[in-house]
C-alpha positions in Angstrom: 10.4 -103.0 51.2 12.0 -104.9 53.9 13.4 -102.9 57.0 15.8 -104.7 59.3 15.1 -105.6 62.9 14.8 -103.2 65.1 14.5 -100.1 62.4 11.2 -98.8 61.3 10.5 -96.4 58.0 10.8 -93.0 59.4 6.7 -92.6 58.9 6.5 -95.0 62.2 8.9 -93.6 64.4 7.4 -91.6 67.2 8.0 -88.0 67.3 9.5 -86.4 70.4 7.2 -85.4 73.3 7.6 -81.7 73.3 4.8 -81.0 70.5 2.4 -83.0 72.8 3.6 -81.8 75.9 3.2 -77.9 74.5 -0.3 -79.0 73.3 -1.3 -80.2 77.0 0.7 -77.7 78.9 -1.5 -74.7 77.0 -4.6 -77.0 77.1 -4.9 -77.1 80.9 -3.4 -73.1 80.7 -6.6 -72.1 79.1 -9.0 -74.2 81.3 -7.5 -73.1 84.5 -7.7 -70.0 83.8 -11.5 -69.9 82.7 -14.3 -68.7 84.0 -15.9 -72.5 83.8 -13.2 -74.0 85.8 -13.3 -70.4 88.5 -17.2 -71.2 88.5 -16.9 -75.4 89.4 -14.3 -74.8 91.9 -16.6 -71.7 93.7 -19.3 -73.9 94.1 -19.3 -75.6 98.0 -18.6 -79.5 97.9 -16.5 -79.3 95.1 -13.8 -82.0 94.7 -10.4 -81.9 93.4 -10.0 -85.3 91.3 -7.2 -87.3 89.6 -6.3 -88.0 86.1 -8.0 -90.7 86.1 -11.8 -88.7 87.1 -11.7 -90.3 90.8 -12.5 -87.8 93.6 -8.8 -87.3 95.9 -10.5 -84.0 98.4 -12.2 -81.5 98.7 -11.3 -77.8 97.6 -10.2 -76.0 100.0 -11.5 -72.3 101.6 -8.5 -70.7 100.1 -8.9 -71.8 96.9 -13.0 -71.5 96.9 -12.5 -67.8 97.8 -9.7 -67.1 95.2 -12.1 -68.7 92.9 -14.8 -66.4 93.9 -12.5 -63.4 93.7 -11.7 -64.2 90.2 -15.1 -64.5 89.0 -16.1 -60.9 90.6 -13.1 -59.4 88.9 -14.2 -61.2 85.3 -17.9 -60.1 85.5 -16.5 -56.8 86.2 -14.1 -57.2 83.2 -17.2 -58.2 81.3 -19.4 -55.1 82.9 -16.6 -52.8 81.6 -16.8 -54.1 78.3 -20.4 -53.7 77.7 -20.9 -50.5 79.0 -21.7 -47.9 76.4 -18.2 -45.8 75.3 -17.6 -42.3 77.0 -15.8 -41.2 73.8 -17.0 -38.8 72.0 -18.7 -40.0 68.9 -16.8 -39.9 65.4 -18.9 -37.6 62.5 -20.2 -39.0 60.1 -18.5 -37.3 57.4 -15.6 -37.9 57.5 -15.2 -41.4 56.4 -12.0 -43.8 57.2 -10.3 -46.3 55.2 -10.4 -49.5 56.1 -6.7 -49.4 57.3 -7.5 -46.4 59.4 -10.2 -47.8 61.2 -8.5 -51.3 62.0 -5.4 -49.2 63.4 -7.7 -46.9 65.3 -9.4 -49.9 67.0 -5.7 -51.4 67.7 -4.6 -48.3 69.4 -7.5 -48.7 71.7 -7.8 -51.9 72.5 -6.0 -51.7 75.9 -7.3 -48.5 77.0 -10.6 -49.4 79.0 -13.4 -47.0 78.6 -13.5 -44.4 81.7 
């Protein structure tokens, strides 16, 4: 199947950038906000580099104490979280569907143990 100049079959025309650009945008999203990237830029003589891996300067105080910050509110996050429950514990007998259960663990979910 011949295709005149200029025109290709649909299955070689490139798609528009948004999918891509979506797929970056929530790419870097999830590594600037991680406790990896909080943890490289803490450390002292860190470097901020370019796209293409080349060092451009140094992080500055600011930014090395936000970083810091961060990480002391995440290991506190992460303290909370492991710490045994202060609810009081369920009997036994009485026994919970499945749907009950997953709805009573919903319902808690953003209420932090006190």
């Amino acid at each position: 199947m011949a295709s005149p100049i200029g025109k290709q079959p649909a299955f070689f025309r490139p798609r528009s950038a948004t999918p891509i650009s979506s797929i970056l945008r929530r790419a870097t999203g999830a590594y600037l906000h991680s406790k990896r990237y909080h943890l490289a830029v803490a450390q002292t003589g860190s470097t901020r580099h370019d796209i293409n891996g080349l060092p451009v300067e140094p992080v500055s105080d600011d930014d090395r104490l936000a970083a810091e910050e961060k990480i002391e509110s995440l290991k506190k996050r992460d303290d909370a979280r492991k710490a045994p429950s202060a609810a009081p514990a369920v009997a036994r007998s009485i026994s919970l569907s499945r749907a009950d259960t997953i709805r009573a663990s919903l319902l808690n979910r953003n209420n932090p143990p006190r």
